[in-house]
C-alpha positions as CSV (number, residue, x, y, z in Angstrom):
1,X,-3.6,32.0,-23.7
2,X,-3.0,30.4,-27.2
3,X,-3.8,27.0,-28.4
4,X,-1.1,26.2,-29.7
5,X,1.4,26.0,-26.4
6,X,-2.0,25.6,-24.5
7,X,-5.1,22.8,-24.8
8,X,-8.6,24.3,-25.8
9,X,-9.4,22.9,-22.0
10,X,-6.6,25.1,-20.6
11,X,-8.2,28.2,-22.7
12,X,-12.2,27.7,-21.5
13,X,-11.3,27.1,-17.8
14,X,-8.8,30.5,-17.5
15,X,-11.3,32.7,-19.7
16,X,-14.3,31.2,-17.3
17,X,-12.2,32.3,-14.2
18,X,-11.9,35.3,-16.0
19,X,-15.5,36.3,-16.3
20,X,-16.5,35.0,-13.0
21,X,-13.5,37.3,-11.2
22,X,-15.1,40.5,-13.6
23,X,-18.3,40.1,-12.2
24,X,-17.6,39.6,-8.6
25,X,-15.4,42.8,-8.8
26,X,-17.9,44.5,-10.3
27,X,-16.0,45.7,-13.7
28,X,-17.5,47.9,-16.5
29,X,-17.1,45.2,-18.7
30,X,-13.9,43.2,-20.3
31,X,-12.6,42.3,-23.7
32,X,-11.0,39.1,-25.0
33,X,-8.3,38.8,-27.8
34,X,-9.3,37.8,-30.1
35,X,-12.6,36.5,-31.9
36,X,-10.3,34.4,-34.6
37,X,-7.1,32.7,-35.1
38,X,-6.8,34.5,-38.2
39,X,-5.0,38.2,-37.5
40,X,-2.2,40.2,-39.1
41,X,0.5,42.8,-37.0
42,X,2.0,45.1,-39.9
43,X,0.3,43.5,-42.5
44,X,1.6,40.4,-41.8
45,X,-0.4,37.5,-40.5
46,X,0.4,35.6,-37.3
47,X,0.7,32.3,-37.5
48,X,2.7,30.8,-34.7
49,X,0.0,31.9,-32.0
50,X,-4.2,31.3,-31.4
51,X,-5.2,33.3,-29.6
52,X,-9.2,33.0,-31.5
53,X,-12.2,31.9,-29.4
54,X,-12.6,30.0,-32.7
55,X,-10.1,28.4,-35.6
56,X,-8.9,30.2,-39.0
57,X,-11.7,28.9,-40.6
58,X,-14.3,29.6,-38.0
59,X,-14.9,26.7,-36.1
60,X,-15.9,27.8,-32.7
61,X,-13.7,26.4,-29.7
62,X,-13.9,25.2,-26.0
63,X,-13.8,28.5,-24.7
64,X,-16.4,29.9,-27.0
65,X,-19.1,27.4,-25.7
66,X,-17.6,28.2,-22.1
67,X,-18.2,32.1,-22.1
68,X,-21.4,31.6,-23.7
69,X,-22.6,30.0,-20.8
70,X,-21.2,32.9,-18.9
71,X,-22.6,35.7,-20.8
72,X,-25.6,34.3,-22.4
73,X,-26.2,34.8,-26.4
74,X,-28.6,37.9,-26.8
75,X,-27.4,39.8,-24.2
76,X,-24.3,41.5,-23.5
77,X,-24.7,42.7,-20.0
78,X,-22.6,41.1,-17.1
79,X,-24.9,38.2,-14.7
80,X,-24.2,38.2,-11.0
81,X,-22.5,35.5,-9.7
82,X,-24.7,33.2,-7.5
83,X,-23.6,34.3,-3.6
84,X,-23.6,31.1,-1.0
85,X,-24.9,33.7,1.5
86,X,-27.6,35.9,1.5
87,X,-28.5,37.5,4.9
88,X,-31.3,39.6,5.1
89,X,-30.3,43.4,5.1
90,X,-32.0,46.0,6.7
91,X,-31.1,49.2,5.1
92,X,-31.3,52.3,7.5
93,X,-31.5,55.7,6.7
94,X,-31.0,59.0,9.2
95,X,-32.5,62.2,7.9
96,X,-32.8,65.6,9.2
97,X,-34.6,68.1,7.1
98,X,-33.7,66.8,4.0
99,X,-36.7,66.7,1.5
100,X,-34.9,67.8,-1.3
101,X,-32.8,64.8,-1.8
102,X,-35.0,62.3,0.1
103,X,-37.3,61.2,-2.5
104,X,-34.3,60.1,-5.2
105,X,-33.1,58.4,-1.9
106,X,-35.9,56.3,-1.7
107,X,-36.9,55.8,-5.1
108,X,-33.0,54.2,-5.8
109,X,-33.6,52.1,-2.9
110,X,-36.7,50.6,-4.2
111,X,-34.9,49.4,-7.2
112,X,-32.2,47.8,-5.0
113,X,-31.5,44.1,-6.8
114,X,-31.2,41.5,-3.5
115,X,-33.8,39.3,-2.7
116,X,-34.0,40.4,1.2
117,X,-33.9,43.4,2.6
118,X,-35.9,46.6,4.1
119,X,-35.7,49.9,4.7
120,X,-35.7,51.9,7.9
121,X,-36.2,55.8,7.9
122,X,-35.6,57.6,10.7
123,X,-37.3,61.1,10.7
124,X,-34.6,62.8,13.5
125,X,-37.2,65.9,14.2
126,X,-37.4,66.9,10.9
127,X,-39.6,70.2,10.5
128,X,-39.7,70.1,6.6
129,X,-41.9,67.7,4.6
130,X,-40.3,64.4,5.3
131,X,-42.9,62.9,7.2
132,X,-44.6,63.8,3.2
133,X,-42.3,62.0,0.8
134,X,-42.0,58.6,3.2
135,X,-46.2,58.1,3.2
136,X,-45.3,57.9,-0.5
137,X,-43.2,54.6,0.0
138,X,-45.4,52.1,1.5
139,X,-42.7,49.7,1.7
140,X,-40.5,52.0,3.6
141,X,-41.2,51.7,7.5
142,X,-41.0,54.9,8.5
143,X,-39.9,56.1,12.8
144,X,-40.4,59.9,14.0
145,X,-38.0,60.4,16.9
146,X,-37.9,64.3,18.6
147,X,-34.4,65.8,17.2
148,X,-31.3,64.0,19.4
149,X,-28.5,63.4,16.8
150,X,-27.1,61.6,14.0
151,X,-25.3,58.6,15.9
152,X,-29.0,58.6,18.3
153,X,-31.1,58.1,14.9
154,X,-29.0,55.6,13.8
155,X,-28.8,53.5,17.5
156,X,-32.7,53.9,16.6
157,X,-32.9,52.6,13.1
158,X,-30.6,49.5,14.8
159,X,-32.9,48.6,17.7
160,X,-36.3,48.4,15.0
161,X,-34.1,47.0,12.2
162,X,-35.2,43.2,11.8
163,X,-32.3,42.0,9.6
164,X,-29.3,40.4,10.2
165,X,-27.0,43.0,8.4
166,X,-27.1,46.9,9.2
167,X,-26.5,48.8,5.8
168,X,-26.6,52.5,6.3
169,X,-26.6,55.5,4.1
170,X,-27.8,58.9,4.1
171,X,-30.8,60.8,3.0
172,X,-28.9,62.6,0.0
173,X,-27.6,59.5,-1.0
174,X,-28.7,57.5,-4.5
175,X,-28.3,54.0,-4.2
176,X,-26.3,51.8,-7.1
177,X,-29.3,49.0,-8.1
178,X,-26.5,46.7,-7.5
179,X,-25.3,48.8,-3.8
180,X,-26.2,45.7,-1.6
181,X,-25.3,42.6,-4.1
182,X,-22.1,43.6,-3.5
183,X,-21.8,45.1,-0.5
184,X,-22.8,41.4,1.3
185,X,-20.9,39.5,-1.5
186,X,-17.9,41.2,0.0
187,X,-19.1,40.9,4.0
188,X,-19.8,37.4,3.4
189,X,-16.1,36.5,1.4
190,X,-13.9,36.4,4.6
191,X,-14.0,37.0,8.5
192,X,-15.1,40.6,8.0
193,X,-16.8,42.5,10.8
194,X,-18.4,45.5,8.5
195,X,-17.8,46.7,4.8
196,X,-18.2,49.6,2.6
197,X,-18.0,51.2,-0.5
198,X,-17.2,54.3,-2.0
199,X,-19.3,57.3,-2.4
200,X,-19.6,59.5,-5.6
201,X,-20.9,62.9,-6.4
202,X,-23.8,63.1,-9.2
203,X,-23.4,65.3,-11.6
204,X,-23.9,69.0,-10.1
205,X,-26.8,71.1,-10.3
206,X,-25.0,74.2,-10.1
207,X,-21.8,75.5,-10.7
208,X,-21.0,76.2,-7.1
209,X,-22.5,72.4,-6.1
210,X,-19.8,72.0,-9.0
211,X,-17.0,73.1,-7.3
212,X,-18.0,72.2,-3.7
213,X,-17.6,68.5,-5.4
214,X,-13.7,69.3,-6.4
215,X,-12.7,71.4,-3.2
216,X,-10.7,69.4,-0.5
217,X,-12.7,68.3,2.8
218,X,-15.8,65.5,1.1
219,X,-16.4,62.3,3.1
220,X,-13.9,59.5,2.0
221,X,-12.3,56.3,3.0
222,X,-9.2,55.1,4.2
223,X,-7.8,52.1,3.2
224,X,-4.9,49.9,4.6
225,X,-5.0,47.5,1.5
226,X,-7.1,46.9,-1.6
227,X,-9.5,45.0,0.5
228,X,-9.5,46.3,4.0
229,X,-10.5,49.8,5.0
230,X,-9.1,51.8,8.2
231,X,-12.1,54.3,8.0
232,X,-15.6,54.1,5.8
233,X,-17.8,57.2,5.6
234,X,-21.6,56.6,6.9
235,X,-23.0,57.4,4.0
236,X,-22.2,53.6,2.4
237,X,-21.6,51.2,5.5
238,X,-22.7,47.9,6.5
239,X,-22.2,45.6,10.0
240,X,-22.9,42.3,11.0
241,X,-25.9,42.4,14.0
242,X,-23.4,40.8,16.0
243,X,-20.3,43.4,15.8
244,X,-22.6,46.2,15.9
245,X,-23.9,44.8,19.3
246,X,-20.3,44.0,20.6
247,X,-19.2,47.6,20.2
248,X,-22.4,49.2,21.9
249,X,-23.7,50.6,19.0
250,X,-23.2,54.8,17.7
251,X,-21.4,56.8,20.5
252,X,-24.4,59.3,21.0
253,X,-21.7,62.4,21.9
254,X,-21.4,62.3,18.3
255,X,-24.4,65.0,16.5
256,X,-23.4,65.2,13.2
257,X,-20.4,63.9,12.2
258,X,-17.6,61.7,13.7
259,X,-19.9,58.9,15.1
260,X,-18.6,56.4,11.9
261,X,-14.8,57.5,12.1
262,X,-15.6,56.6,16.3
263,X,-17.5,53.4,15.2
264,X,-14.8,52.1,13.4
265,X,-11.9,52.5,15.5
266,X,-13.6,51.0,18.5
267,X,-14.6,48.2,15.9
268,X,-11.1,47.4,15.0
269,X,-10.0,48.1,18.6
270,X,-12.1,45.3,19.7
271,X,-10.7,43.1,16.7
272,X,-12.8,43.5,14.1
273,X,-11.9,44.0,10.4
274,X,-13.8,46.1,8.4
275,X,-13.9,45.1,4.1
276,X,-13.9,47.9,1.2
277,X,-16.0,47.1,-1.9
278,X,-15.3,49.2,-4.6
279,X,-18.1,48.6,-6.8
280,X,-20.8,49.2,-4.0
281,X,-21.1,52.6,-4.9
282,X,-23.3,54.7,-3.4
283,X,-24.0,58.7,-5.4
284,X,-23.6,61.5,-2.6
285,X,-24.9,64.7,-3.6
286,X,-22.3,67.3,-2.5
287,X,-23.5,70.6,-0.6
288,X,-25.4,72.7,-2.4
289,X,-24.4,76.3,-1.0
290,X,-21.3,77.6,0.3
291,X,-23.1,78.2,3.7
292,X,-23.7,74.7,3.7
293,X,-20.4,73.7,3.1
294,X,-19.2,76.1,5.8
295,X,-21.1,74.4,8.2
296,X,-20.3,70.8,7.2
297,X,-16.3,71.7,7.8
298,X,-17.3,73.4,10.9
299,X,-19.2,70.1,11.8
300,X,-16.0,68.2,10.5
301,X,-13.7,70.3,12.8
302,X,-16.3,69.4,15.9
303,X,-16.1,66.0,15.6
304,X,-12.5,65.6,15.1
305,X,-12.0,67.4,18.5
306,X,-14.5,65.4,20.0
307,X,-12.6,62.0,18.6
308,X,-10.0,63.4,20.3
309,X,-11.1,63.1,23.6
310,X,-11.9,59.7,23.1
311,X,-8.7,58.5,20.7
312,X,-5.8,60.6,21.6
313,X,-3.7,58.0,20.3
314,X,-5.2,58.8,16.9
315,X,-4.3,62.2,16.7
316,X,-1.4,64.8,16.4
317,X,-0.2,67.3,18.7
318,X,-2.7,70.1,16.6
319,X,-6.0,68.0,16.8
320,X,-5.9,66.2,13.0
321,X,-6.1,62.6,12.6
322,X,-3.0,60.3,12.3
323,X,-4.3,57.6,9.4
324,X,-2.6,54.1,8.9
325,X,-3.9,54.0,5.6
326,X,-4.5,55.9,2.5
327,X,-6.7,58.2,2.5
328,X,-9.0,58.2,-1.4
329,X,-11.3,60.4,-3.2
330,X,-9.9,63.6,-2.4
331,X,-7.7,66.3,-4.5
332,X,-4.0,65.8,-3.8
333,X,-1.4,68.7,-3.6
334,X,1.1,67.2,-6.4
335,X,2.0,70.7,-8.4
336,X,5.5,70.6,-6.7
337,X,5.4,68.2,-4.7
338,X,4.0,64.4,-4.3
339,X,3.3,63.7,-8.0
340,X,2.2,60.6,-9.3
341,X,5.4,57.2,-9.8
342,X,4.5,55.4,-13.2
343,X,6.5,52.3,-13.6
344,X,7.5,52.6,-17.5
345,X,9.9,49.5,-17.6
346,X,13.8,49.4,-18.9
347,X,13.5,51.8,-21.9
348,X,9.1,52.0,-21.6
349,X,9.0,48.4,-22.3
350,X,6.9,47.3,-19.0
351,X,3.4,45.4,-20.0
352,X,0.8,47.0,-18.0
353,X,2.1,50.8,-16.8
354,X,0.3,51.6,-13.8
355,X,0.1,55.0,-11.8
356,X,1.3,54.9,-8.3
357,X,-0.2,57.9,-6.4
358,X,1.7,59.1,-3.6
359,X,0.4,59.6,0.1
360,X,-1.0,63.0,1.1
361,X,1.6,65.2,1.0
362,X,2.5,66.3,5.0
363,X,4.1,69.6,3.4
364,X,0.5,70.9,2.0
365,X,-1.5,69.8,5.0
366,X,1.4,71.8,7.4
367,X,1.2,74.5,4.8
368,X,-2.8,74.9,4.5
369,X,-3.2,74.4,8.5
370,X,-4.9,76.9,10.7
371,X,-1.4,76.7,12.8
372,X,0.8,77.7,9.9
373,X,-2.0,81.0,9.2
374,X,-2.0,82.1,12.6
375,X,1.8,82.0,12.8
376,X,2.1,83.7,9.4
377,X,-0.3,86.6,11.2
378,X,1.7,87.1,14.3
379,X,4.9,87.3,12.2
380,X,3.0,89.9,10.3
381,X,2.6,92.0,13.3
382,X,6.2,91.1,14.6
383,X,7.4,92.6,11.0
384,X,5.9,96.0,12.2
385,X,8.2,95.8,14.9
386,X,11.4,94.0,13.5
387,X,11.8,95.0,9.6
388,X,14.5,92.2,9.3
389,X,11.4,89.8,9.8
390,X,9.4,91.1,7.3
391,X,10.2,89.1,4.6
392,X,9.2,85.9,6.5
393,X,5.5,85.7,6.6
394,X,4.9,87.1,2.9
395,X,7.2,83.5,2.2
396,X,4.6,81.5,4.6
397,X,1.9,82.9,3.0
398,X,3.4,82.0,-0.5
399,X,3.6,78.6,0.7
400,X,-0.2,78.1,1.8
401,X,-1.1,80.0,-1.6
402,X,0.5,77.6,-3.8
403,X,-1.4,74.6,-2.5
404,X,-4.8,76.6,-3.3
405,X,-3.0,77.3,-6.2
406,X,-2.5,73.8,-6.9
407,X,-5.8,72.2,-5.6
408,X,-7.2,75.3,-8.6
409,X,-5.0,73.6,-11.1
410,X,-5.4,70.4,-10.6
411,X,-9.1,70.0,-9.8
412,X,-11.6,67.7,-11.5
413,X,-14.4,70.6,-12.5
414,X,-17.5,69.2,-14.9
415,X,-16.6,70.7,-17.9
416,X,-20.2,72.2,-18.3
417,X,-18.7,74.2,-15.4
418,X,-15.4,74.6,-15.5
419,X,-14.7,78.5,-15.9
420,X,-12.4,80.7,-15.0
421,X,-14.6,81.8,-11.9
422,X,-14.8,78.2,-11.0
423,X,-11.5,77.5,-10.6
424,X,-10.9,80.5,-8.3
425,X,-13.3,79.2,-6.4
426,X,-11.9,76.0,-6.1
427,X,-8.7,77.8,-4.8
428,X,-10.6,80.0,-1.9
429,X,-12.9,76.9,-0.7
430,X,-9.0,75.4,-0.9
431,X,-7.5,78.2,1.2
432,X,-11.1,78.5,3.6
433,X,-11.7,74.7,3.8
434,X,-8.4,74.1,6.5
435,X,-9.2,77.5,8.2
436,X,-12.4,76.8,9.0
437,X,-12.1,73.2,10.4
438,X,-9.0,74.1,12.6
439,X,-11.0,77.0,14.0
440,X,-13.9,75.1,14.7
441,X,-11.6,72.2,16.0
442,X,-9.8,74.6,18.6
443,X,-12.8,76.4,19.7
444,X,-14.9,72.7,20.5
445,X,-11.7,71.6,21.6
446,X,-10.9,74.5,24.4
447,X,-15.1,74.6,25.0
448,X,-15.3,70.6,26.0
449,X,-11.9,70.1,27.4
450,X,-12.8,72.9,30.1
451,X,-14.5,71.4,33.2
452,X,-17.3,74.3,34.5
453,X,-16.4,76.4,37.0
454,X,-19.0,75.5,38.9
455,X,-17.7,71.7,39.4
456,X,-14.4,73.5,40.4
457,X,-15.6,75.7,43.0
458,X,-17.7,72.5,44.9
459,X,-16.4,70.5,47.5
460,X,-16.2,67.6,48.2
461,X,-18.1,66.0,51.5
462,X,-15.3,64.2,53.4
463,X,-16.2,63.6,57.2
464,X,-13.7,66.3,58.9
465,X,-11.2,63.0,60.4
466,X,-10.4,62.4,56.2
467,X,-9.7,65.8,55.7
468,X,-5.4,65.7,55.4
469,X,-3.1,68.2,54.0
470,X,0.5,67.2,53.1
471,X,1.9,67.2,49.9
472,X,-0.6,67.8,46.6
473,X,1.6,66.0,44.4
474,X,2.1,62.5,45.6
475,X,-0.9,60.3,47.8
476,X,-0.6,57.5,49.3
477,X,-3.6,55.0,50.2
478,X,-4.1,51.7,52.4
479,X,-6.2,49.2,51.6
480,X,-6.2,45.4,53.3
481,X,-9.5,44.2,51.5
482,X,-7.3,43.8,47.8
483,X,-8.4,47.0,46.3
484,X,-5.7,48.0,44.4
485,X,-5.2,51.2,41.7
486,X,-7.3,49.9,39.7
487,X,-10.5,50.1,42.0
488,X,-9.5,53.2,42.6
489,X,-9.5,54.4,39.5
490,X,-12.9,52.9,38.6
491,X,-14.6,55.0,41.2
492,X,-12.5,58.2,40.0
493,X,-14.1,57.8,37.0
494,X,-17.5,57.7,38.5
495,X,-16.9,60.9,40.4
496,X,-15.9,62.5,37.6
497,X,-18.9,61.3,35.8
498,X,-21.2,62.6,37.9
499,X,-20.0,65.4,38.6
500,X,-19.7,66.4,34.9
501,X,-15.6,66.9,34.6
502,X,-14.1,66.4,31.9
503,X,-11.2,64.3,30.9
504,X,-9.2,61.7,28.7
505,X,-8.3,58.3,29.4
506,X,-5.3,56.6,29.1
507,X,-5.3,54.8,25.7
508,X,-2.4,52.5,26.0
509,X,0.6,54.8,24.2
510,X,0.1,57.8,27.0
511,X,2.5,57.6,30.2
512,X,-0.6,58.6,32.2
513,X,-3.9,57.0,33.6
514,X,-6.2,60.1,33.3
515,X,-5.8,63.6,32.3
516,X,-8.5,66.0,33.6
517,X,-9.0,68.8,32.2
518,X,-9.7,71.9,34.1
519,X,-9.8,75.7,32.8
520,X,-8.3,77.6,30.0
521,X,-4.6,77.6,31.1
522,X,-4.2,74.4,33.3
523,X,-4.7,70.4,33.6
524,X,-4.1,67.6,35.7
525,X,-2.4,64.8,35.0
526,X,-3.2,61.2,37.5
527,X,-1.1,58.5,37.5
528,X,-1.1,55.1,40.0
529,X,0.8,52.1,40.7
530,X,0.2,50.1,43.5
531,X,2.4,47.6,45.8
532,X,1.2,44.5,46.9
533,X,2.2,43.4,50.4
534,X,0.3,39.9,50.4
535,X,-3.2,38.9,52.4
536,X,-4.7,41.5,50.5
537,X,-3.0,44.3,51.2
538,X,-2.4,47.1,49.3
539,X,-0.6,49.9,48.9
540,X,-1.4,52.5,46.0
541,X,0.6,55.5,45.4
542,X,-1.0,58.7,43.3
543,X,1.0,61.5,41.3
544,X,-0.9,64.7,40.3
545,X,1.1,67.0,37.9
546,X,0.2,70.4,36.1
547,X,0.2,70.5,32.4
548,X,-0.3,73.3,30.7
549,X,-2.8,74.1,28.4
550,X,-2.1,75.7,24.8
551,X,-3.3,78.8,25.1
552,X,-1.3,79.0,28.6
553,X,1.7,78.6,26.1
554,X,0.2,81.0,23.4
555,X,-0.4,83.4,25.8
556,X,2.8,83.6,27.5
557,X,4.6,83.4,23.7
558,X,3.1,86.4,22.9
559,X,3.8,88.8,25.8
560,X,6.9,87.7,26.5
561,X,8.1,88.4,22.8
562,X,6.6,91.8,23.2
563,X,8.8,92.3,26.7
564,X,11.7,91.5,24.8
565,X,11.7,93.5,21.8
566,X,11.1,96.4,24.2
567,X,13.7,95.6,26.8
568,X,16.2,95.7,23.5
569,X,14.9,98.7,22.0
570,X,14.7,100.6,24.6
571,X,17.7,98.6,27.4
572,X,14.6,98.4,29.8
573,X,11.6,97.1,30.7
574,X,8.6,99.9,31.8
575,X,6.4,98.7,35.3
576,X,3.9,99.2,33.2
577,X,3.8,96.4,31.3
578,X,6.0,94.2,33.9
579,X,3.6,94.7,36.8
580,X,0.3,93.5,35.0
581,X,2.2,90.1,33.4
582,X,3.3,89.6,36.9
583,X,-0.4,89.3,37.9
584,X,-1.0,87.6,35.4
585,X,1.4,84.7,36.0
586,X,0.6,85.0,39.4
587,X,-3.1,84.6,38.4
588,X,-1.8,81.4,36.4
589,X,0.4,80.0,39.4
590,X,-3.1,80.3,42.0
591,X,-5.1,78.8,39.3
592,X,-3.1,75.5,38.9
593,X,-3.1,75.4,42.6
594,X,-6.2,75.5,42.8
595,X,-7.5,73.4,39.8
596,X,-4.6,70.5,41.4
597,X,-6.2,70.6,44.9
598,X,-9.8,70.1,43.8
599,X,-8.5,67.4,42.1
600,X,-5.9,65.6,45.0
601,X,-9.8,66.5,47.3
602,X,-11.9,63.7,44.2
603,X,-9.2,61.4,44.8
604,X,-9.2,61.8,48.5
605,X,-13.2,61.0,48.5
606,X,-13.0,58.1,45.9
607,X,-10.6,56.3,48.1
608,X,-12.8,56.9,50.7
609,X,-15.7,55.4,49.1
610,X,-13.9,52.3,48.9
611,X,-12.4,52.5,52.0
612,X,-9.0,53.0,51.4
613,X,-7.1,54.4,54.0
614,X,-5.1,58.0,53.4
615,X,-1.1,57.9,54.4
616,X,0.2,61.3,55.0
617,X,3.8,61.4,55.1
618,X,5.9,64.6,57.0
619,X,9.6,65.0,57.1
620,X,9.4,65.2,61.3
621,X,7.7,61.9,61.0
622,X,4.2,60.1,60.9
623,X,1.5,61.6,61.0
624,X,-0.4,60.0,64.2
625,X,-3.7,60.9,63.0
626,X,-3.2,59.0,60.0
627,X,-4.0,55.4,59.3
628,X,-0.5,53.4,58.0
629,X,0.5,50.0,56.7
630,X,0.5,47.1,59.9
């Protein structure tokens, strides 16, 4: 702004909303044009603009006087802005045998710049020297629990925490001195529930810590604007007291990874909105091994099929999250595909050219998937079998080499460390790091989505007048006190509770109430409506119908492809291989019925239990013995 078209009043006030907008965003720093009136383009001077914090000959102006008071006169460094709030924070740190990046942990929190806050460390079990490095911090109040998970230590660190704000982060985590001045600046600018902040890795140690850093699959956040996040890692989190009380606090399911991702949704489920403060920055060392990596993906893929179970809704059909937002901070496939939009203007004459990154690219996470490998092997073996096919899985596994090929070219090594040996590396952990989460994701997924056989093979303790046959698929219940499906369904859920079943509730998009899950091949799925007749009465229908498992369909894919190519090599098919997948899809058809009838027996009792009356229908008739609408 010039003085000329503009007053020296105009000038000061726009440069002091200037400075006071760099600080509270946190900037590097910022640069005004110019110091003088007095300037030349092409060796010609300027004369019909004023651009000078002072005159041609020097005189200082308005807005010199006005960023002086900003910035001070001897020192050059950026003041905080004064913030109308300043809760007390209680910071809270989970750690698990992790001495080797504790003590920086605690050190940058002690240089923390906020005028109220403490520090919580809770030791999870740790056998290592933890208990050590935290006597060495007598400001840091230090809690032992015996080992019982991430999302337990943290519940812990909340019920001792005195302060009014949660801020957590982890144990290999280095605190900015600013981390908290701007993490509450931010919490405290609008109706925010939580906030957070990115995290960044330090420079490595090694070469392999080097490429861990620049291989796909690190902690990030999701945002659905500049301001508000969908998702914010738990390394660099904060919550008001009062939404982390309204949600119940860390799932405790959760071990080692998912509780935040599980936090967060039910937080914005329950109306919450959660901030993103970019300059709250938080330094996350990066694994230091390849083993360690390996298990932090495998921990990844656990969670996620854990999540799951508890936000279908948020998933696909092959157990990866469905984000709103954008997901930052990791390496984008954008070789072929996906590459950056940068608005140039008519003929490059924009002001201001920005990048525009593109969204994840569907194409490289279909291509790198665990789903696309193991179709590429079976179409391997098929090859054997049908030359034609050959061709078609060296083309798949083309397609999944070129985005390791692209994460190798693209990545962001440390040039201390960025060799030829690196960036190969940086393609395999590219090619490993998809593998390795599906698998672990399938494996927790079939594992805790399969009730024990043992809660199967009981039964249930029904006086022998409640015992009814009929049909498996449809109930029928009568109920004159008001209990409707929804009591019903309440005390379902308490059987299969204590009986340890397991199963997914309806989440609002599904066009079921419950799905229970029973073995390998099969599961159930419940749903119930209910008609009122008036005074109370009630009555609530129940369908129970088979769905099939994946590996039911897997299965079945396979052997069935194998039937065929030999019925049309050979015009045939041999007993010996028809006669054992007939027992095995008889085996299949008794297993469903018998996975469906335990069920259609839990339902029975739990409308017992609340006295709802059973209705057996029969084509001949009523059944006397059974109690019916009056």
């Amino acid at each position: 702004m010039d003085t000329i078209r503009h007053s020296q009043d105009e000038q000061a006030e726009m440069l002091s909303w200037h400075v006071d907008s760099v600080i509270k965003c946190g900037l590097a720093g910022t640069v005004f044009f110019s110091w003088t009136d007095e300037w030349y383009t092409g060796e010609q001077e300027i004369s019909d603009w004023a651009f000078g914090l002072v005159t041609r000959d020097r005189q200082p102006k308005k807005a010199l006087h006005a960023l002086r008071e900003k910035l001070g006169q001897d020192d050059a460094v950026l003041p905080h802005r004064h913030l109308n709030q300043t809760p007390s924070v209680s910071v809270i740190v989970c750690s698990y045998n992790a001495g080797a990046t504790l003590r920086s942990c605690l050190e940058s929190l002690g240089k923390i710049d906020y005028p109220k806050f403490e520090i919580v460390l809770v030791d999870d079990g740790s056998t290592d020297n933890t208990a050590q490095i935290a006597a060495e911090f007598p400001n840091v109040r230090y809690i032992h629990q015996p080992n019982r998970g991430l999302s337990v230590a943290r519940n812990t660190g909340a019920a001792a925490a005195r302060g009014e704000v949660f801020a957590y982060t982890d144990a290999d985590c280095m605190a900015d001195v600013d981390w908290l001045y701007y993490l509450i600046g931010t919490l405290t600018s609008g109706d925010f529930a939580g906030v957070g902040g990115p995290n960044v890795s330090p420079p490595a140690k090694t070469w392999i810590q080097a490429c861990v850093a620049a291989a796909p699959g690190g902690p990030s956040h999701v945002l659905l604007t500049d301001i508000v996040a969908e998702h914010i890692p738990g390394c660099n989190m904060a919550f008001w007291r009062w939404a982390f009380e309204n949600v119940g606090g860390f799932d405790p399911e959760y071990h080692a990874a998912g509780d935040d991702v599980d936090f967060c949704w039910r937080l914005q489920q329950a109306g919450g909105v959660i901030a993103f403060s970019p300059t709250a920055i938080v330094w996350h060392h990066r694994r230091f091994t390849l083993r360690a990596f390996r298990k932090q993906q495998e921990g990844y893929g656990e969670a996620e099929s854990l999540l799951r179970f508890k936000h279908l809704v948020f998933f696909g059909p092959t157990g990866t999250a469905k984000w709103r937002g954008q997901i930052y901070g990791t390496p984008r496939f954008s070789w072929f595909l996906g590459r950056p939009i940068i608005y140039h203007g008519i003929f490059a004459d924009g002001f201001f050219q920005s990048i525009y990154p593109t969204p994840q690219s569907e194409v490289a996470a279909y291509l790198s998937s665990i789903e696309w490998f193991t179709l590429t092997v079976f179409l391997f073996g098929v090859g054997v079998f049908v030359p034609p096919l050959r061709i078609v899985p060296y083309l798949m596994l083309g397609g999944t080499l070129c985005v390791a090929l692209s994460y190798m070219v693209r990545a962001r090594i440390e040039p201390r460390f960025d060799t030829i040996h690196s960036r190969l590396l940086v393609m395999l952990l590219a090619f490993a790091q998809p593998l390795v989460r599906g698998w672990s994701r399938y494996f927790t997924w079939l594992h805790f989505k399969r009730t024990p056989g043992s809660v199967i093979a009981q039964h249930e303790k029904l006086p022998a007048g409640k015992k009814f046959g009929g049909s498996w698929g449809r109930l029928a219940y009568w109920n004159e006190e008001g209990k409707d499906r929804h009591s019903l369904l309440r005390e379902i859920f308490t059987l299969l509770d204590q009986e340890n079943w397991r199963y997914s509730i309806d989440t609002g998009w599904q066009e079921w109430d419950i799905q229970i899950y029973g073995n390998f091949w099969w599961s159930i799925i419940l749903r119930t409506v209910t008609e009122y007749h008036g005074d109370g009465k009630c009555l609530t229908r129940v369908q129970l119908r088979y769905r099939y498992v994946t590996t039911t369909v897997i299965v079945n894919l396979a052997v069935l492809s194998l039937l065929i190519y030999h019925f049309l090599n050979t015009g045939h098919v041999q007993l010996l291989f028809a006669v054992p997948y007939t027992l095995f899809a008889l085996f299949l058809v008794l297993r469903a019925r018998r996975l469906k009838a335990r069920v259609r027996e839990l339902v029975d009792f739990a409308a017992y239990r609340i006295n709802m009356n059973r209705i057996l229908r029969s084509r001949f008739g009523p059944n006397p013995t059974a109690s019916a609408p009056k």
